[in-house]
Backbone as a printed PyTorch tensor [residue, N CA C, xyz], in Angstrom:
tensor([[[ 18.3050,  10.2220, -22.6740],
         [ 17.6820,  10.6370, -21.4300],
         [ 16.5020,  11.5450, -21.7520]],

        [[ 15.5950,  11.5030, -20.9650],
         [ 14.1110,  12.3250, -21.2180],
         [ 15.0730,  13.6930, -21.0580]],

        [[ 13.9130,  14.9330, -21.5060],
         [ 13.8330,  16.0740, -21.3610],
         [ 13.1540,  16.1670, -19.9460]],

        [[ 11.8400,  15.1060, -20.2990],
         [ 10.8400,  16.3420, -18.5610],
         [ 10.6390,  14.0890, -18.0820]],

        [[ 11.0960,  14.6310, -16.7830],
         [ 10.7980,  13.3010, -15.8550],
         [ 10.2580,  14.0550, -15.0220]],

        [[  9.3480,  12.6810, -14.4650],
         [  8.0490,  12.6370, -13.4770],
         [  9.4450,  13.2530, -11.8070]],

        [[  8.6890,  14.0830, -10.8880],
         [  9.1970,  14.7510, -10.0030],
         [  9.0380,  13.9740,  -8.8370]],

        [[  7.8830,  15.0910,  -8.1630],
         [  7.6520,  14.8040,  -6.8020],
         [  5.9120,  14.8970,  -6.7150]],

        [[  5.0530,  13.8530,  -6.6190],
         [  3.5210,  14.3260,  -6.4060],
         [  3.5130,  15.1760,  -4.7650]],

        [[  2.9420,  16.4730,  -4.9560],
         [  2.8080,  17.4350,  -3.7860],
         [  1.4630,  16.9110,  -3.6510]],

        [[  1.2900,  17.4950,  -2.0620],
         [ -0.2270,  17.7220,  -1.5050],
         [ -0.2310,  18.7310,  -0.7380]],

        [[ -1.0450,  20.0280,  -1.1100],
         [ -1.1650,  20.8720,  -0.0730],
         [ -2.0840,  20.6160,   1.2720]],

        [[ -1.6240,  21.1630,   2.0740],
         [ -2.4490,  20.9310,   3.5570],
         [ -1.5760,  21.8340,   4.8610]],

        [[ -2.5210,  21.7890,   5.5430],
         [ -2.0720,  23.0730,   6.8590],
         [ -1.3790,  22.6350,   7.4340]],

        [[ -0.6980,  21.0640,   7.7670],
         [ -0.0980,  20.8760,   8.9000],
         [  0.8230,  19.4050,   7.8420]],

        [[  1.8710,  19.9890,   7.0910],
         [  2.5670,  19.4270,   6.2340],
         [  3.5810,  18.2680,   6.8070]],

        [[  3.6860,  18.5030,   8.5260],
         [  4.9930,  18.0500,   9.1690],
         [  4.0410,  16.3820,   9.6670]],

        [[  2.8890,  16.6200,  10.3250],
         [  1.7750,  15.8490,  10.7030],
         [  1.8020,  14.7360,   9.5110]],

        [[  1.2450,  15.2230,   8.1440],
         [  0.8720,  14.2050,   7.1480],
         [  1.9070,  13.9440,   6.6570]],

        [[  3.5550,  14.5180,   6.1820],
         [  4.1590,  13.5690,   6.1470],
         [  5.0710,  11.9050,   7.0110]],

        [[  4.0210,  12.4260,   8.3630],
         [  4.5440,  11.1610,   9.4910],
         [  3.3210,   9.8330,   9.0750]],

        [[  2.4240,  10.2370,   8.3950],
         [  1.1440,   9.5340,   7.9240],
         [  1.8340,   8.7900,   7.0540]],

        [[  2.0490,   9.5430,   6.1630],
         [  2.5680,   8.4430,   4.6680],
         [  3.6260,   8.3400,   4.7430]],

        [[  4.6850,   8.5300,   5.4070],
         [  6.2310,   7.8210,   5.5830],
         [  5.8420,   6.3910,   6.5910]],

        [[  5.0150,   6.4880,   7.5810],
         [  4.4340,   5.3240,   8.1210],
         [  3.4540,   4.1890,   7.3390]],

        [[  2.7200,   4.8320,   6.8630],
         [  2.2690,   3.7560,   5.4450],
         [  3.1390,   3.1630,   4.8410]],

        [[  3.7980,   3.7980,   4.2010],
         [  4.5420,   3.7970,   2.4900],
         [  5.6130,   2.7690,   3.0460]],

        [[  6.0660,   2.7090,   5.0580],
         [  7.0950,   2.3450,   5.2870],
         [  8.5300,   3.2690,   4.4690]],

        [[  8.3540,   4.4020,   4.4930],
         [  9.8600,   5.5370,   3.8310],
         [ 10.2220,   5.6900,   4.8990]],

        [[ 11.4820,   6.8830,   4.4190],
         [ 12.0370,   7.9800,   5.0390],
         [ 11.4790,   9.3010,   4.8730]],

        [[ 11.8450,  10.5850,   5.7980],
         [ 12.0120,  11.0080,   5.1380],
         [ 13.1640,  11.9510,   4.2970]],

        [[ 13.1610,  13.0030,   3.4590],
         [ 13.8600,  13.4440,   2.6830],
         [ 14.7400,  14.8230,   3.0730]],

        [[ 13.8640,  15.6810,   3.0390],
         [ 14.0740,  17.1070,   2.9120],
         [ 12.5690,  18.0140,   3.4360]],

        [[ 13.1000,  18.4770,   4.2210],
         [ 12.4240,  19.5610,   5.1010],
         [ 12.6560,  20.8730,   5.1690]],

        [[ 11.3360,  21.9890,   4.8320],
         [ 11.7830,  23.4030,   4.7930],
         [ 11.2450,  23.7260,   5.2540]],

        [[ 10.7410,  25.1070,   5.9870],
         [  9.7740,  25.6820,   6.9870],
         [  8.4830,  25.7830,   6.2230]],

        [[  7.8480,  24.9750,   5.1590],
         [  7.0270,  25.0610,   4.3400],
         [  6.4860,  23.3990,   3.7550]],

        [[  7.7820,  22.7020,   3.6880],
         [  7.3340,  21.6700,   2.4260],
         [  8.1170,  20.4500,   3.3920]],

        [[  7.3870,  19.1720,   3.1760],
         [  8.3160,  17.9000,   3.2830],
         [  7.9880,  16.6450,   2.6600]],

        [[  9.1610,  16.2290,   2.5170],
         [  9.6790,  14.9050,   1.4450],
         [  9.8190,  13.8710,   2.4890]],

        [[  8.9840,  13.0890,   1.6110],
         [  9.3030,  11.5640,   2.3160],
         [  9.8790,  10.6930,   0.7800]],

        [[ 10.1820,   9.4170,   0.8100],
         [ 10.4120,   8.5680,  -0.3420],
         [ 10.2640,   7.3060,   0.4460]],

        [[  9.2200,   6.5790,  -0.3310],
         [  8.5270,   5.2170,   0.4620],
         [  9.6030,   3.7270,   0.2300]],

        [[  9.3780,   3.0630,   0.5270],
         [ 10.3820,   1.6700,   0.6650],
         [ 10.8300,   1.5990,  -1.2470]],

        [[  9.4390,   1.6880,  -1.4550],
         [  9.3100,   1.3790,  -2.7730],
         [ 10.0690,   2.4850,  -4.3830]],

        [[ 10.2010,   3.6390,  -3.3940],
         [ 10.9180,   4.5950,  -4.3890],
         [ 10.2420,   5.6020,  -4.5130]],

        [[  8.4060,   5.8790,  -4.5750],
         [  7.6980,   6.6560,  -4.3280],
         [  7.7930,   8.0670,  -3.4270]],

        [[  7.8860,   8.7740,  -4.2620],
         [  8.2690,  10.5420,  -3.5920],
         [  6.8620,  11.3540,  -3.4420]],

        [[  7.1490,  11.3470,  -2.4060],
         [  6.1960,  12.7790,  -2.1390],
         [  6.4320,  13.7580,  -1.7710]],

        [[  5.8450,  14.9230,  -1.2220],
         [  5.6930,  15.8750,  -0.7780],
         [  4.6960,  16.6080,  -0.2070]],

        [[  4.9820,  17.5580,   0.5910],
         [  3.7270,  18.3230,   1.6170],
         [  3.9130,  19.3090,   1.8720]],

        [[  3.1110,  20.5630,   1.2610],
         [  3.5010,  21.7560,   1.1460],
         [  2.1850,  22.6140,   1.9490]],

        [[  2.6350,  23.3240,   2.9240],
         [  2.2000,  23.8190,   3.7490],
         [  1.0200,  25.0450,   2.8430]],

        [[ -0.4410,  25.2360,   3.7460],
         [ -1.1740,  26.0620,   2.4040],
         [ -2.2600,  26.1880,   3.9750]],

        [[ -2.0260,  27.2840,   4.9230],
         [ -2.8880,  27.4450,   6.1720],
         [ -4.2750,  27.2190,   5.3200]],

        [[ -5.0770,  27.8730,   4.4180],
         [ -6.0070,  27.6890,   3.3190],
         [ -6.6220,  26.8630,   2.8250]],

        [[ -5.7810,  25.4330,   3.1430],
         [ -6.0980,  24.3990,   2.3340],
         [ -7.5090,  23.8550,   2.4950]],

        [[ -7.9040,  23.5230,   1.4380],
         [ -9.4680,  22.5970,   2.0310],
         [ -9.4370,  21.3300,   0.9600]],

        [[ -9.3470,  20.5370,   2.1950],
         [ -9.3000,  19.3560,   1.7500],
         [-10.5630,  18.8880,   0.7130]],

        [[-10.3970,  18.0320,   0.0840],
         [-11.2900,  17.2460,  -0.9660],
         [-12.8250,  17.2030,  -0.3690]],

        [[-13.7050,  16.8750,  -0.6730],
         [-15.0860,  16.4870,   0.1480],
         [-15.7330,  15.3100,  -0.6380]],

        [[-14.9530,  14.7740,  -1.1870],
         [-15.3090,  13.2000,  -2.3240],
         [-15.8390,  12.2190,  -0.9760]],

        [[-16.9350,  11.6740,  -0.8530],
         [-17.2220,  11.6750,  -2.4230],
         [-18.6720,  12.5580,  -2.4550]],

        [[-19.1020,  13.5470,  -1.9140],
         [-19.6860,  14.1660,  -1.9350],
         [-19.3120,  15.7800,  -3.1750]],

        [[-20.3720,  16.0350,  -3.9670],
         [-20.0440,  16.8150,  -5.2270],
         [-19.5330,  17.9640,  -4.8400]],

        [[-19.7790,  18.8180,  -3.8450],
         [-18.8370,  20.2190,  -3.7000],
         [-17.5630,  20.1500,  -3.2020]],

        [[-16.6130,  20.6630,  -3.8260],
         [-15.2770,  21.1200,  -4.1840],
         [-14.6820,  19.1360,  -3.8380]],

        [[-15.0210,  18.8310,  -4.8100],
         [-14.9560,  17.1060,  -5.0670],
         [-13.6140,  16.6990,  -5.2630]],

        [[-13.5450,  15.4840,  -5.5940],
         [-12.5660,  14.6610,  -5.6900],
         [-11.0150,  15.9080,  -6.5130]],

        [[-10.3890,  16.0920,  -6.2430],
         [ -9.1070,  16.9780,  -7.1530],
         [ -8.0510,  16.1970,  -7.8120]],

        [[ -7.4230,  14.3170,  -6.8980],
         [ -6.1890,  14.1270,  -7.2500],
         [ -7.0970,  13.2140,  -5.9210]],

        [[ -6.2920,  11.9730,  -6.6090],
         [ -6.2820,  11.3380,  -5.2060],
         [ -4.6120,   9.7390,  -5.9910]],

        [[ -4.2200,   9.0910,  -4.7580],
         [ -3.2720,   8.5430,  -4.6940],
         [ -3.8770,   6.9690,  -4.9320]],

        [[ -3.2920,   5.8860,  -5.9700],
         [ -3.6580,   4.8270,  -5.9720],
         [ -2.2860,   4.1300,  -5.3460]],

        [[ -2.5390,   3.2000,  -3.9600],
         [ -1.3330,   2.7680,  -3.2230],
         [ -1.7570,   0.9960,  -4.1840]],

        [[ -0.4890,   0.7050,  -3.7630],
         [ -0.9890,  -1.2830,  -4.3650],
         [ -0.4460,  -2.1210,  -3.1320]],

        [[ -1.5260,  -2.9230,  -2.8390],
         [ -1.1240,  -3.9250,  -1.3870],
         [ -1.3900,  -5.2500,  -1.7420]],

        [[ -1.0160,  -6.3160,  -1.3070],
         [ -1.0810,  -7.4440,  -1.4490],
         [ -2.5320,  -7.6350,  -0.0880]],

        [[ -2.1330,  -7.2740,   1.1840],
         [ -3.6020,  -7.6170,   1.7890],
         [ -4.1660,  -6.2760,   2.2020]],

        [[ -5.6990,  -6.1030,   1.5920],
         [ -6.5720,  -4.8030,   1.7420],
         [ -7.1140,  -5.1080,   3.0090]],

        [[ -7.0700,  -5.9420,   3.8470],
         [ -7.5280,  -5.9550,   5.1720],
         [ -6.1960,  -5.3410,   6.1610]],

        [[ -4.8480,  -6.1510,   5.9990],
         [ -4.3960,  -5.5960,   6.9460],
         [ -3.8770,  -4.0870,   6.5460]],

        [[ -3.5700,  -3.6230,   5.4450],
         [ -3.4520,  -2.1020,   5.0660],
         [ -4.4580,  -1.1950,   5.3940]],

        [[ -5.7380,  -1.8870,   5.5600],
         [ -7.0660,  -1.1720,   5.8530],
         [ -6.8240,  -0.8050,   7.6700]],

        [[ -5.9810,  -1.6870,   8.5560],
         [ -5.8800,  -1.7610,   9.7610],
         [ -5.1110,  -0.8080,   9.8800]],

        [[ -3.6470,  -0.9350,   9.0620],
         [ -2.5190,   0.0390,   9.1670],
         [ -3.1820,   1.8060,   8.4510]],

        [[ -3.8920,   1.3850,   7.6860],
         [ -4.4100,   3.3690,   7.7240],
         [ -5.0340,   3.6150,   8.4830]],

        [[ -6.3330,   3.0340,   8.9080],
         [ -7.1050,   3.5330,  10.5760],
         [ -6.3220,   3.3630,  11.5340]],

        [[ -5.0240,   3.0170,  11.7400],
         [ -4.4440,   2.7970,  12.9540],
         [ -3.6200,   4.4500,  13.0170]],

        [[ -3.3770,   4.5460,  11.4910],
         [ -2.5910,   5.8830,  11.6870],
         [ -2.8320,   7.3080,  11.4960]],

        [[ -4.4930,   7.0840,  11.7130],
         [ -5.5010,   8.2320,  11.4820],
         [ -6.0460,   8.5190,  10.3600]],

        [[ -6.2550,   7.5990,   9.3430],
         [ -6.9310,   7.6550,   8.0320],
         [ -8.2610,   7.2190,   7.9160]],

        [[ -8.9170,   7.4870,   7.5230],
         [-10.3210,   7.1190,   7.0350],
         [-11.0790,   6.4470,   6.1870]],

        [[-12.1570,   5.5380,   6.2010],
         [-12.5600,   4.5850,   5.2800],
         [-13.7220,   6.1710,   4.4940]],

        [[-13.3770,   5.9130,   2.8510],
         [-14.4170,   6.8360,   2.8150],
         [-15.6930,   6.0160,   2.0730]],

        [[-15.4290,   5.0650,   1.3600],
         [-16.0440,   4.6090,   0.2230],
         [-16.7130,   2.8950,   1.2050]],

        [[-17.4030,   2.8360,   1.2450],
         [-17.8770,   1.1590,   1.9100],
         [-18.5010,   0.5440,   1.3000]],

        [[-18.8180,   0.7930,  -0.1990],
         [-19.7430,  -0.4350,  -1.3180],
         [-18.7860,  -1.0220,  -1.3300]],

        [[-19.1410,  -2.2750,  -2.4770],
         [-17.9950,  -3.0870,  -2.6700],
         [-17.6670,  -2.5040,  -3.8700]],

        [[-16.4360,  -2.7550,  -4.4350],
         [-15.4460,  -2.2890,  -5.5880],
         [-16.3070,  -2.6770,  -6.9550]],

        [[-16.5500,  -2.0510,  -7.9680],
         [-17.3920,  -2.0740,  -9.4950],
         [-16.5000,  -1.9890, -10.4300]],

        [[-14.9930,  -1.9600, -10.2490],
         [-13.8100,  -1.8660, -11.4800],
         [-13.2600,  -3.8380, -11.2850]],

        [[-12.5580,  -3.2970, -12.2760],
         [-11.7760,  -4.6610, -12.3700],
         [-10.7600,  -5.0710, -11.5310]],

        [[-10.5920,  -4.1420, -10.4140],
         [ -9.7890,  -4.6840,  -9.0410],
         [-10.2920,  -4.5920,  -8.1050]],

        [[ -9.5430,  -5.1250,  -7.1680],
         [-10.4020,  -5.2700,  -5.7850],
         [-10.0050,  -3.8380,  -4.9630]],

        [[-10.1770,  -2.6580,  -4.5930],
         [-10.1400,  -1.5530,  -4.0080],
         [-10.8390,  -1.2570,  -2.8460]],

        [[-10.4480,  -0.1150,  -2.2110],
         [-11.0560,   0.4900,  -1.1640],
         [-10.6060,   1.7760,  -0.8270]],

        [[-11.1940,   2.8740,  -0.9060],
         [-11.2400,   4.2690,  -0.7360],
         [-11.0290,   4.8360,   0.5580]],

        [[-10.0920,   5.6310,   0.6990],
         [ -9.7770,   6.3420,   2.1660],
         [ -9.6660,   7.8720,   1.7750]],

        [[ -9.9200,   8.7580,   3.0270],
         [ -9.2820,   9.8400,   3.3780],
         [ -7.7310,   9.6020,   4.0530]],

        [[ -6.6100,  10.6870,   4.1600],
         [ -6.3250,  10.8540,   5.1070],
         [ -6.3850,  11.5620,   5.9170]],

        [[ -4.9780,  11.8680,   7.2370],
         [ -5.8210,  13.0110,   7.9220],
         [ -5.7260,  14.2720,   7.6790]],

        [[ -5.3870,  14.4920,   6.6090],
         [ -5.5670,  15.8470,   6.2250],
         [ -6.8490,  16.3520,   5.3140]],

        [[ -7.5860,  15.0550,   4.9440],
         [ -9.2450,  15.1640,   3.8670],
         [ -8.7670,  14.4180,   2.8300]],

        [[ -6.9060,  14.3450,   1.9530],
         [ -6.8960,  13.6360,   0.4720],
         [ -7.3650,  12.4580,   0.5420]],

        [[ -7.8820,  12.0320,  -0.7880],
         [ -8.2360,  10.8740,  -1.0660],
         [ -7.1050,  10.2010,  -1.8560]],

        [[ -7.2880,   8.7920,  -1.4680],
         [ -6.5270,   7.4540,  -1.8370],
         [ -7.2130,   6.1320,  -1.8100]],

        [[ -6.5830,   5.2380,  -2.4370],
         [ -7.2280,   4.1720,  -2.5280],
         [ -6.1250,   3.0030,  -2.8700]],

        [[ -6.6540,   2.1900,  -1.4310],
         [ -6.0650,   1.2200,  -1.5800],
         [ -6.1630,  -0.4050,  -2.4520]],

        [[ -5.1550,  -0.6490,  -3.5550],
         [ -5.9460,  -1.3900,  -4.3780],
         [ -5.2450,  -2.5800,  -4.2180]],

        [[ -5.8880,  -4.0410,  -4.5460],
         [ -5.0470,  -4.8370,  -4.3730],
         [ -4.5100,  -5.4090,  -5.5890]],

        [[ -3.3560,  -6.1050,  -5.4490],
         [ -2.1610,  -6.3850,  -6.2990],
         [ -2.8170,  -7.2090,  -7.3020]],

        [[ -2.5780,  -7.2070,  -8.4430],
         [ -3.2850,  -8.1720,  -9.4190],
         [ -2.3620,  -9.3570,  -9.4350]],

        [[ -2.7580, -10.5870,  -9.7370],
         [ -1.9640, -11.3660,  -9.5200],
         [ -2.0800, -12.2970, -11.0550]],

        [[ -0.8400, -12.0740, -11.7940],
         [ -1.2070, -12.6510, -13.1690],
         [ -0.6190, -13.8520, -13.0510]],

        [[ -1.6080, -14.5980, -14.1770],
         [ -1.2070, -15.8750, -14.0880],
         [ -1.3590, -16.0210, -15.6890]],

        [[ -0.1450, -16.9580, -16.3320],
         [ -0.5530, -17.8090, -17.5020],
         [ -1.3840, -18.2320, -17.7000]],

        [[ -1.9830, -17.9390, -19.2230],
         [ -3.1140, -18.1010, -19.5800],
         [ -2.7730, -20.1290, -19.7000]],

        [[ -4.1660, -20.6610, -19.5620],
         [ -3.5870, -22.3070, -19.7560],
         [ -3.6690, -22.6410, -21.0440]],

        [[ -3.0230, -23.5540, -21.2600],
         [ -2.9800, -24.4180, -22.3070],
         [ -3.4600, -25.5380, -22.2720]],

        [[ -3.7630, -25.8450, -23.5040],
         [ -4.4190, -27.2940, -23.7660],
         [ -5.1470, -27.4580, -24.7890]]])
């Protein structure tokens, strides 16, 4: 058994109860554990988070250079159109509108708290052919 396993990815933000109804509605989770400070969701998929209350917080300003990009979340979807529907439907933001320059097909959001994420789509491998 490991010594140090991967935890819980936190996000600070002012209104912790708000954004975890964001990404338990994405992710399709539950959630977990709630304190007058912090809350846990865990998505269909097994994915844990957390949201820890920080009145202070200032969100990201990516992609613009002052107090820039910090951490942002790579989600994986099979369709980037209708996931693109389901985050603007649940108050998230398109931040990025070129088309994608990596080797997947992506698309960049806020949510509503300012973090950045990006929704990428599923690679789909196939056997190399023969002949």
């Amino acid at each position: 058994m490991a010594l140090v396993k991967a935890g819980v990815v936190v996000l600070d933000c002012a209104e912790p109860e708000k954004l975890a109804v964001f990404y338990k509605e994405l992710l399709e989770g539950e959630q977990t554990a709630v304190t007058a400070n912090r809350v846990e969701i865990k998505g269909a998929e097994g994915t844990r988070l957390a949201f820890r209350r920080d009145v202070n917080a200032t969100p990201p300003s990516w992609p613009r250079p002052e107090n820039s990009l910090q951490a942002h979340l790579d989600l994986v979807v099979e369709d980037l159109d209708e996931a693109e529907r389901k985050v603007v439907g649940l108050g998230g933001r398109p931040t990025e509108t070129k088309g994608s320059t990596g080797p997947f097909e992506e698309r960049s959001y806020a949510d509503p708290a300012g973090h950045s994420f990006t929704l990428r789509r599923e690679q789909q491998l196939t056997a190399p052919k023969r002949g």
